[in-house]
C-alpha positions in Angstrom: -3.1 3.7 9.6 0.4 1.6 8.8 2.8 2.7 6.6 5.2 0.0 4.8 8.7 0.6 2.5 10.7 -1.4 0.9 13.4 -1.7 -1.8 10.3 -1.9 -4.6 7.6 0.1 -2.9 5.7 1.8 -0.4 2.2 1.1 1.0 -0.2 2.8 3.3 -2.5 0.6 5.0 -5.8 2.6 5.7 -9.1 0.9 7.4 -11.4 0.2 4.5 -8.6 1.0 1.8 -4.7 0.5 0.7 -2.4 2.6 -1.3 0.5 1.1 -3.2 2.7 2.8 -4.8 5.4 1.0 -6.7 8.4 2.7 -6.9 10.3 3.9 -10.6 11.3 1.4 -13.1 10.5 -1.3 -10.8 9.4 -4.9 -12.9 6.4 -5.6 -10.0 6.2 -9.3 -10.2 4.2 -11.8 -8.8 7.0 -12.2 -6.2 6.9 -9.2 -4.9 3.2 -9.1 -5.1 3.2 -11.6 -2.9 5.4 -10.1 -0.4 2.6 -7.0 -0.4 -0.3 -9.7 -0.3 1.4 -11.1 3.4 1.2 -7.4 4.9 -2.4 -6.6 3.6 -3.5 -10.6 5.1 -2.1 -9.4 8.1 -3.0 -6.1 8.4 -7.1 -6.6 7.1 -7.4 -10.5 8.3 -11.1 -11.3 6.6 -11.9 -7.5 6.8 -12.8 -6.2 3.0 -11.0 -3.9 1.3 -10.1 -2.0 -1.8 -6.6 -1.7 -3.2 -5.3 1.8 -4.7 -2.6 1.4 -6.8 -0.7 5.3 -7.2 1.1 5.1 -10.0 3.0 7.5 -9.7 6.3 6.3 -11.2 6.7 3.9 -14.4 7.0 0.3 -14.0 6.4 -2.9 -15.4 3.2 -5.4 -14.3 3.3 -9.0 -14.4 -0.1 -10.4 -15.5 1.2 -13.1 -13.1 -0.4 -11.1 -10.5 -3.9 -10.6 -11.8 -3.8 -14.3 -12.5 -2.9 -15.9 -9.3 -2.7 -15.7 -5.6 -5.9 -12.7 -5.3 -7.0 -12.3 -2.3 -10.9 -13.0 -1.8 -11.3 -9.9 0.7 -9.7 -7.3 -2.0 -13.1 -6.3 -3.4 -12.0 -4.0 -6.3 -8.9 -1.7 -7.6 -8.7 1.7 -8.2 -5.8 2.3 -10.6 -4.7 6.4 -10.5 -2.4 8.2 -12.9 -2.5 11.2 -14.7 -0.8 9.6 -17.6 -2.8 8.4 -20.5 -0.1 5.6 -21.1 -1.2 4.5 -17.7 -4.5 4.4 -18.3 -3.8 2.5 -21.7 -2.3 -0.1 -19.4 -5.0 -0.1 -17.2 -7.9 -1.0 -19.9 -5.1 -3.6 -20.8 -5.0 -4.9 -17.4 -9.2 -4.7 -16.1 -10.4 -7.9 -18.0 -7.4 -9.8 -16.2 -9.2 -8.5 -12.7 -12.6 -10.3 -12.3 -13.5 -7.7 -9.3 -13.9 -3.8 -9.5 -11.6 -2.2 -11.4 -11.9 1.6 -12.0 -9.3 4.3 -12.6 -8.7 7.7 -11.7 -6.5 11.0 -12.4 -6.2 12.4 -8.7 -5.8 10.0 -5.3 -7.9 12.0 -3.6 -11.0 10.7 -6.0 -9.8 7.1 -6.1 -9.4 7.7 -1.6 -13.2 8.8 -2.1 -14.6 5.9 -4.4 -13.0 3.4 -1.9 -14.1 5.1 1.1 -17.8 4.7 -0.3 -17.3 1.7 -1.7 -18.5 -0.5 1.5 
């Protein structure tokens, strides 16, 4: 495993799986995005994966980043909050992802869903 930080969030790089978590009040656009799609194309190469996204803290989403730039080896998202406003987003945000999208309360669930997932 690799662990990643920056000024707008943290990210732990796992063999078949990823966990993001954006940090607090953070507006997550498709800049930084990108700067978090470099790290998982050079951490999974062509290997497939499945992106966890912890959110843990409340912050914006561009739909920028569901719209462009996806990597083809990201085979589906597993959104986790224990927030219904979160999940509100979420059902917002699946149509805009044309892979797997599912969401979750606990990260130990959304850890196991990935983990089985390939």
């Amino acid at each position: 495993m690799e662990h990643f930080t920056n000024e707008f969030c943290e990210i732990e790089l796992h063999d078949k799986f990823s966990i993001l978590t954006v940090n607090e009040n953070v507006d997550f656009t498709l800049h930084k995005a990108s700067i978090i799609r470099e790290k998982l194309r050079d951490y999974y190469k062509s290997k497939d994966f499945i992106m966890i996204s912890y959110r843990k803290y409340k912050h914006e989403i561009s739909s920028e980043i569901y719209k462009k730039g996806q990597l083809d080896n990201m085979k589906g998202i597993a959104i986790v909050s224990s927030d219904n406003k979160e999940r509100d987003k979420a059902i917002i945000e699946q149509p805009l992802y044309g892979k797997s999208f599912t969401f979750f309360s606990t990260l130990e669930e959304a850890k196991s869903w990935a983990k089985s997932f390939f």
